[in-house]
N, C-alpha and C positions, 0 to 999 in steps of 0.2 A: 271557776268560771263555768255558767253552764253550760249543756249542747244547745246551741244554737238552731231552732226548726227550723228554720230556712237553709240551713246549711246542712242541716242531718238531713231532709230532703235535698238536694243537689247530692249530698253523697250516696241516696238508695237509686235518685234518677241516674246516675253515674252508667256508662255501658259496663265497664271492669265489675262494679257492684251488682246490677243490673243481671250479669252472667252468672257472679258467684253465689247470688240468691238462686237464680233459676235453678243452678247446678246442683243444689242443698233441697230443692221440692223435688227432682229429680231420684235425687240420691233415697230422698225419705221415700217415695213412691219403691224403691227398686228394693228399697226394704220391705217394704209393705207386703210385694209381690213374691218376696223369696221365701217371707213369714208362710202365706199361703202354698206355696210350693211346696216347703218343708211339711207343715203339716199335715194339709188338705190331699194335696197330689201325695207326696212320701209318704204321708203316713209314719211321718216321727213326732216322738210325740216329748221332747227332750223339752226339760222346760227352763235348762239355760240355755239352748239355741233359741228357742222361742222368745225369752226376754232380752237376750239381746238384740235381738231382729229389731223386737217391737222396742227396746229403748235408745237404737240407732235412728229408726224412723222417727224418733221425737225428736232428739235431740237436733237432727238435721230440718226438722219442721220447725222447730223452735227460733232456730237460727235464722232461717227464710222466712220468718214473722218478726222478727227483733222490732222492739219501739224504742221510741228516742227516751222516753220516761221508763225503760226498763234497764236502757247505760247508763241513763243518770240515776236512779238509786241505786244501779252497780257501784256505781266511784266516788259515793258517796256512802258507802255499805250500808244500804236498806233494802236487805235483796231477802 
């Protein structure tokens, strides 16, 4: 059965969802900012602290952008 648009919107309008997306562009931003910190300000120049900086900030933006067409080729494994 597929996801339903009308319904995968009601569940991004959702407040509890609503929060948990807000809190995931948040979280990417706070990465963003500590990527900068670390470098820019510190002056380190580590470049597994740096990629994981920068591949937390994705994956947390990723999530705060989810499309309805991107869980259904998930559950359908066309990813």
């Amino acid at each position: 059965m597929p996801i339903d648009v009308e319904a995968f919107d009601e569940w991004k309008a959702h407040p509890i969802t609503e929060a948990l997306l807000k809190h995931c562009r948040a979280r990417a931003e706070e990465q963003r900012t500590r990527w900068q910190t670390v470098s820019w300000d510190g002056g380190e120049a580590d470049p597994l602290t740096l990629a994981r900086l920068r591949e937390r900030a994705i994956v947390y933006q990723e999530l705060a952008e989810i499309a309805r067409d991107e869980l259904e080729e998930q559950r359908h494994g066309r990813t």
